[in-house]
PAZAPA-4460 file (N, C-alpha, C; in steps of 0.05 Angstrom, whole numbers, plus 32768, in hexadecimal, padded with zeros to 4 digits):
% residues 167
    n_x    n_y    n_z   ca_x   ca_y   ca_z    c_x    c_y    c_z   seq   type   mol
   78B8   7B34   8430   78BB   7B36   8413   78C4   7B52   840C     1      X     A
   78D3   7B55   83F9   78E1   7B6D   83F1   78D2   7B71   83CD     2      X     A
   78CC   7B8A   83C8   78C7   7B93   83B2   78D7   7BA9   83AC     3      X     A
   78E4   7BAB   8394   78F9   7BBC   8388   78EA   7BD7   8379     4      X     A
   78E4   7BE8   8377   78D4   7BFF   8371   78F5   7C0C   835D     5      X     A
   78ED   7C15   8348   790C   7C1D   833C   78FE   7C31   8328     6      X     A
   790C   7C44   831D   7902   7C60   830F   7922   7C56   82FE     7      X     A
   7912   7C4E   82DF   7930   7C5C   82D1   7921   7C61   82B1     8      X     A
   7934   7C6F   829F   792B   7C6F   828B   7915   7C82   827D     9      X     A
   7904   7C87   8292   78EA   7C91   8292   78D6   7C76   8298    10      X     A
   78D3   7C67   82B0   78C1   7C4D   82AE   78C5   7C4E   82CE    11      X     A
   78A8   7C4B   82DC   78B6   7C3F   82EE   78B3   7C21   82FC    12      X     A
   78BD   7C16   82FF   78BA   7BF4   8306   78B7   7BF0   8323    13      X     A
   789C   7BD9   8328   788F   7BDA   833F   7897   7BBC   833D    14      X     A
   78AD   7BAA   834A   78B7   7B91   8345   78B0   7B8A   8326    15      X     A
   78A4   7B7E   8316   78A5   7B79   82FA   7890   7B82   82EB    16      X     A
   7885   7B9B   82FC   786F   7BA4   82F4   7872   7BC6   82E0    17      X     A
   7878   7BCD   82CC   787C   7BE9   82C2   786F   7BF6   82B6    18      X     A
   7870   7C17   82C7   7863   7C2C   82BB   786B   7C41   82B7    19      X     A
   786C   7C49   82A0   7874   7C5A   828E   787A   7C79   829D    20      X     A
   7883   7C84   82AA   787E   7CA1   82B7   786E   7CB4   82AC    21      X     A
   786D   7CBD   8290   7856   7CCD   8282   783B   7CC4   8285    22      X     A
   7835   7CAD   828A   7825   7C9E   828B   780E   7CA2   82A8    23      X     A
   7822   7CA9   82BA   7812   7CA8   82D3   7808   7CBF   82D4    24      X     A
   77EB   7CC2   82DE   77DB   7CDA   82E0   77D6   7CDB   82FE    25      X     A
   77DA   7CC4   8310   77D1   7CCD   8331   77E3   7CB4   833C    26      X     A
   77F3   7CC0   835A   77FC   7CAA   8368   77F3   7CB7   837F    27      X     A
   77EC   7C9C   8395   77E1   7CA1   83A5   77E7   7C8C   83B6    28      X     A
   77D6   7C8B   83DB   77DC   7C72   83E4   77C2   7C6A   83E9    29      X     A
   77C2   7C53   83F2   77A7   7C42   8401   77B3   7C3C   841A    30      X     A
   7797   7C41   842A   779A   7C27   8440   778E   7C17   844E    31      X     A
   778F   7BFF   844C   7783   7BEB   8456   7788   7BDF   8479    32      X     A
   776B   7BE2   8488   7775   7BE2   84A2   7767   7BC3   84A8    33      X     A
   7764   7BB6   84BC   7750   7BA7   84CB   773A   7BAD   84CB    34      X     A
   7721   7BA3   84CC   7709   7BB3   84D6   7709   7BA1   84E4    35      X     A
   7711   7BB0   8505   7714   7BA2   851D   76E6   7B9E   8530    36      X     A
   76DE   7BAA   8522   76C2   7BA5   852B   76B5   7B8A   8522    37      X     A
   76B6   7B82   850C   76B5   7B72   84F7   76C8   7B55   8505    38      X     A
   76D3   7B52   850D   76E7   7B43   8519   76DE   7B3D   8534    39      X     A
   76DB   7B56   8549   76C9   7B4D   8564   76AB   7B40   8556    40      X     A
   76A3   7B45   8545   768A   7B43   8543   7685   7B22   853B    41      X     A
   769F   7B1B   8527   769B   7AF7   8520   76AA   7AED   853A    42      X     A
   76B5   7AF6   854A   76C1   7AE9   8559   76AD   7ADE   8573    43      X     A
   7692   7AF5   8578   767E   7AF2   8589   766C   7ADF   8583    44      X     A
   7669   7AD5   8567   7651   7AC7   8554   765B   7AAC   8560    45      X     A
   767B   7AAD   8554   7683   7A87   8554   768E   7A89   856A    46      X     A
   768C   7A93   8589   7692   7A8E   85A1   7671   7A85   85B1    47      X     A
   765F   7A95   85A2   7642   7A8A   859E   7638   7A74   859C    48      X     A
   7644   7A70   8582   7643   7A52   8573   7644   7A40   8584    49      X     A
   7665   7A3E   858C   7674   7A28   8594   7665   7A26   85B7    50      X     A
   7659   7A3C   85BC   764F   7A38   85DA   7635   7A22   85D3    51      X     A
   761E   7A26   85B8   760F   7A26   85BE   7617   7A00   85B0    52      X     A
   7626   79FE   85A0   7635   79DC   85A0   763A   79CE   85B5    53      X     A
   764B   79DA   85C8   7651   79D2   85DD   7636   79CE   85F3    54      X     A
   7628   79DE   85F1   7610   79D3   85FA   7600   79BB   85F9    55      X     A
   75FB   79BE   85DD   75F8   799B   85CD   7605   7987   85D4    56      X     A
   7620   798E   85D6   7634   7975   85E9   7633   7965   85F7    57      X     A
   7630   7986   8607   762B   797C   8628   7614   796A   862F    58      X     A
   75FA   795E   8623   75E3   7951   8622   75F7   793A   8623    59      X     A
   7611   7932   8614   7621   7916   860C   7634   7915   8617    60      X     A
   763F   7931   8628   7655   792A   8636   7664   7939   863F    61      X     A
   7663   7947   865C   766B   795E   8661   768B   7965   865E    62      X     A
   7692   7952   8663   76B9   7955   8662   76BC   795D   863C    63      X     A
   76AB   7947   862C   76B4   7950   8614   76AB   7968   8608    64      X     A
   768D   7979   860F   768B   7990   860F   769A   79A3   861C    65      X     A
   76AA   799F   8631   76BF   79B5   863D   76D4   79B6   862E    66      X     A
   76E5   79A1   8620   76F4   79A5   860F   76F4   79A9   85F9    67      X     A
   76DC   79AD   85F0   76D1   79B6   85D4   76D0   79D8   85CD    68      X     A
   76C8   79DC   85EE   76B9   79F5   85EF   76DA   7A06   85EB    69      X     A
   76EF   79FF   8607   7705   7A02   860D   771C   7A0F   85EE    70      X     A
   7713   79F8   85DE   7728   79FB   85D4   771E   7A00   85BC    71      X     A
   770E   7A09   85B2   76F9   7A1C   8597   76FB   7A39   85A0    72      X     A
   76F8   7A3F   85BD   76FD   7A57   85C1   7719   7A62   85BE    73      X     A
   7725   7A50   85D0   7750   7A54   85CC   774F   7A5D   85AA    74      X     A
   774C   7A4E   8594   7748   7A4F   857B   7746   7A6F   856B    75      X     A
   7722   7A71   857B   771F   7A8E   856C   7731   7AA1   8580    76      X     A
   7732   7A9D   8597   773D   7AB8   859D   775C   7ABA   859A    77      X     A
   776A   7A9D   858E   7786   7AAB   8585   777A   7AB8   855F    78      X     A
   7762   7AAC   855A   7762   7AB6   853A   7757   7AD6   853C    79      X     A
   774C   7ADC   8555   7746   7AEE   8554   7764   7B09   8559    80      X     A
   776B   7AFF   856B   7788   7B13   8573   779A   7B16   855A    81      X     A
   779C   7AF3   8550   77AB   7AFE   8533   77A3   7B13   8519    82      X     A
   777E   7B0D   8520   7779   7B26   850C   7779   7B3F   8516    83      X     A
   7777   7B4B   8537   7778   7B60   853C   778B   7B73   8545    84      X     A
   77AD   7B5B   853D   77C1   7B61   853C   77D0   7B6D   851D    85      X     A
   77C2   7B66   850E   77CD   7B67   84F3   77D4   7B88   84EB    86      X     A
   77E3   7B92   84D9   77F3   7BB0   84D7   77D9   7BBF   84C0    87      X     A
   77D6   7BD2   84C6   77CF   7BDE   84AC   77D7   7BDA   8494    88      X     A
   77D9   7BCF   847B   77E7   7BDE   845E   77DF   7BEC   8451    89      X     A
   77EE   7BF9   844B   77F3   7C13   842F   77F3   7C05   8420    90      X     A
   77F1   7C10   8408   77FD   7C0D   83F3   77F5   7C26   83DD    91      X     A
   7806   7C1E   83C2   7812   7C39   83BB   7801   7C2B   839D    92      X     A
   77F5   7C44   839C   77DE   7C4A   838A   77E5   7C56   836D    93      X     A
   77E7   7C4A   8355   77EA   7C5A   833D   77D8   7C5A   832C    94      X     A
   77D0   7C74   831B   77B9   7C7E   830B   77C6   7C78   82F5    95      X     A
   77C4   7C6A   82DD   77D0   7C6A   82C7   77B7   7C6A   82B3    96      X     A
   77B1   7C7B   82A0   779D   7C80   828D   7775   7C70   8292    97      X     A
   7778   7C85   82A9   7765   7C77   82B6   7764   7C5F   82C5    98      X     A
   777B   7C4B   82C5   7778   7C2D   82D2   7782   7C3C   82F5    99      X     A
   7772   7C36   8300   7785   7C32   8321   7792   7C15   8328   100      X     A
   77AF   7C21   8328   77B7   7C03   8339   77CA   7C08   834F   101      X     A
   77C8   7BEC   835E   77D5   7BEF   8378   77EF   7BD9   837C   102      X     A
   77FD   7BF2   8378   781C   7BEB   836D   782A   7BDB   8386   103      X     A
   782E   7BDA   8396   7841   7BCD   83AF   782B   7BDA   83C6   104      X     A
   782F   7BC2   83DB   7822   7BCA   83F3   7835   7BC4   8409   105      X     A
   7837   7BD0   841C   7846   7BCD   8437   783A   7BD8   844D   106      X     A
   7840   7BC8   8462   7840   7BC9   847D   784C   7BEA   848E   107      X     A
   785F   7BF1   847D   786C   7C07   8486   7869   7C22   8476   108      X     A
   7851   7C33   8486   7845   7C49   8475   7860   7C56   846D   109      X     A
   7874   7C61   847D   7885   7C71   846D   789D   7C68   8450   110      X     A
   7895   7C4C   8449   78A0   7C42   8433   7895   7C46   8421   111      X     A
   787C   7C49   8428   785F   7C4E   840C   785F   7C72   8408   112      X     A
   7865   7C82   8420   785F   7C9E   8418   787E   7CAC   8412   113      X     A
   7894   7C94   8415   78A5   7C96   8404   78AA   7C94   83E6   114      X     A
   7893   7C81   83E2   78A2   7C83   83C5   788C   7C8E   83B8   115      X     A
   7877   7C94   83C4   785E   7CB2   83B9   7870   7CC2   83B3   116      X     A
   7882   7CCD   83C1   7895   7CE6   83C4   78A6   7CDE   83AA   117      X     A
   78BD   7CD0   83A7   78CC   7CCC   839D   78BF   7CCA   8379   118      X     A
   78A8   7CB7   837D   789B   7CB1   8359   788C   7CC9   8358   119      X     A
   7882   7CDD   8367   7876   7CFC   8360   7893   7D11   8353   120      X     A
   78A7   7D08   8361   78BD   7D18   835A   78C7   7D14   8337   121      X     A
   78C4   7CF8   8343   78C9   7CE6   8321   78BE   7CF1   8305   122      X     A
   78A4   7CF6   830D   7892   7CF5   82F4   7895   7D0F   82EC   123      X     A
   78A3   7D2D   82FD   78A7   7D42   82F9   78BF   7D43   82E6   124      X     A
   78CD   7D2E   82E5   78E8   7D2B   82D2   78E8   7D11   82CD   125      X     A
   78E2   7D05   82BA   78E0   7CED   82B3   78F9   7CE1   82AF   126      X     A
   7901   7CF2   8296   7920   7CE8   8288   7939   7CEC   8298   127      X     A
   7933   7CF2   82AC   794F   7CFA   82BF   7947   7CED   82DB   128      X     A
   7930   7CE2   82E4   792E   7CCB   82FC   7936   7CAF   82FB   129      X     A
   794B   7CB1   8309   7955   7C92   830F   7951   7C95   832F   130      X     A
   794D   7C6E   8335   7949   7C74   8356   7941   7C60   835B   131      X     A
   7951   7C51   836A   7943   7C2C   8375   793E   7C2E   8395   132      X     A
   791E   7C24   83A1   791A   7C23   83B0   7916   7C07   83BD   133      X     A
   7916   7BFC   83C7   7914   7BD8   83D8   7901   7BDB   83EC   134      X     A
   78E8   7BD7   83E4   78CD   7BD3   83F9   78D5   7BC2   840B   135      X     A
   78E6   7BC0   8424   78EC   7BAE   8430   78C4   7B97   8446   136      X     A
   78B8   7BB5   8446   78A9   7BA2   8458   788B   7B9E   843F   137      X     A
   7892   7B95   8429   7873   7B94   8414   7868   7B73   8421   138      X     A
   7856   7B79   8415   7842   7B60   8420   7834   7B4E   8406   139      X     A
   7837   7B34   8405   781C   7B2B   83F8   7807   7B20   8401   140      X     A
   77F2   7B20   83F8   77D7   7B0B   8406   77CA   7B0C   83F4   141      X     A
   77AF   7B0D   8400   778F   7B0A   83F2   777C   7B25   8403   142      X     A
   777C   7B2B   83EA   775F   7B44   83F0   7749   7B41   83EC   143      X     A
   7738   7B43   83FE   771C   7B36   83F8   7708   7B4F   83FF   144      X     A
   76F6   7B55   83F3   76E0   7B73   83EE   76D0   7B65   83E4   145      X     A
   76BA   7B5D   8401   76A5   7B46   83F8   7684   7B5E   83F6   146      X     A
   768D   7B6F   8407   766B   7B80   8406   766B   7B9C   83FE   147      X     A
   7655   7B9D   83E8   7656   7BBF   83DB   7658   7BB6   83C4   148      X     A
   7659   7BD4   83B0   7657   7BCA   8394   7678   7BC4   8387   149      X     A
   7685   7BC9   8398   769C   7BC1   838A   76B2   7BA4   8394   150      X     A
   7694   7B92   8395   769E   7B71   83A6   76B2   7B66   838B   151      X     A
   76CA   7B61   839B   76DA   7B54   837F   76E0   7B34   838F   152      X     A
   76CC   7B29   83A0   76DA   7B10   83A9   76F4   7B0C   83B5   153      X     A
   7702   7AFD   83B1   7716   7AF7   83BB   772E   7AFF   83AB   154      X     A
   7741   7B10   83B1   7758   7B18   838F   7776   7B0D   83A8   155      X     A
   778C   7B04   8393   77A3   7B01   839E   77B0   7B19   8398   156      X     A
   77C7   7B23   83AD   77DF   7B36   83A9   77F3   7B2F   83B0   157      X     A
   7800   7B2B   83A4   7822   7B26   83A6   7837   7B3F   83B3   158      X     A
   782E   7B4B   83B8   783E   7B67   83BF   7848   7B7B   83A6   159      X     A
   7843   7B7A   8394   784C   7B83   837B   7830   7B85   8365   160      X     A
   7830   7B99   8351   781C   7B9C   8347   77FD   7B97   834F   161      X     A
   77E1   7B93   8340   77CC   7B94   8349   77C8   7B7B   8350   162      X     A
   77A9   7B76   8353   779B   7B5D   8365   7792   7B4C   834E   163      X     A
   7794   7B32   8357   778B   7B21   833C   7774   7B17   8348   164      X     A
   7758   7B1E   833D   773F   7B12   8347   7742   7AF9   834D   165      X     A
   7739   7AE4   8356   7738   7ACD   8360   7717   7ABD   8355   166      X     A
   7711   7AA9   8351   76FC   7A96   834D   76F6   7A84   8364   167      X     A
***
């Protein structure tokens, strides 16, 4: 997915998202990694599980407990590799009259501490920054911040502007 980052006018546009350049008081980045402990740790529980099912099985039928066991494990440990493969993201952080939002996220830290650089330069000259950038590697998904005081459930991100809580 590509997100278009553009400075003109005095505004700057985060795909259809706009903020005013006078406006911004802090840009910054985030980053969001794996918490690869958290990951060995469910992956030990339901390899647990599935041993202690397979057990139960096996009372009814050892061939069908071997293939139970066999192929629950194949399961988590490709779900496990795919989560402990996954990239870090950035993303690029703006302060606008107290709101924090998190403008574009990518996979590729030096696209995000690119355009820190470029919208810091911006906001030093508002009326005279023009400048289109193409987030080639932004991302969307689902962010989920289930423990602590700041649990927001499940939110979608599209790669562009903030998170929309979820129900």
């Amino acid at each position: 997915m590509v997100v278009q980052v553009r400075i003109s006018e005095g505004v700057l546009w985060v795909g259809g998202e706009a903020y005013p350049l006078r406006n911004i008081a802090h840009v910054g980045q985030r980053v969001l990694e794996v918490n690869k402990g958290a990951a060995w740790k469910r992956f030990s529980i339901r390899v647990l599980i599935t041993l202690l099912a397979g057990l139960i099985l096996s009372a009814f039928s050892d061939t069908l407990a071997l293939i139970v066991i066999l192929g629950v494990t194949a399961l988590l440990i490709w779900r496990l590799v795919t989560v402990l493969n996954q990239p870090p993201l950035h993303g690029l952080v703006i302060n606008t009259s107290g709101t924090q939002r998190d403008a574009v996220w990518s996979t590729a830290a030096s696209e995000v501490a690119h355009l820190v650089h470029e919208i810091t330069k911006a906001i030093g000259h508002p009326d005279s920054a023009q400048m289109v950038i193409n987030v080639a590697h932004a991302v969307q998904g689902d962010y989920i911040q289930q423990y602590g005081s700041g649990s927001i459930g499940k939110a979608r991100h599209d790669g562009s502007g903030d998170i929309l809580a979820g129900k």
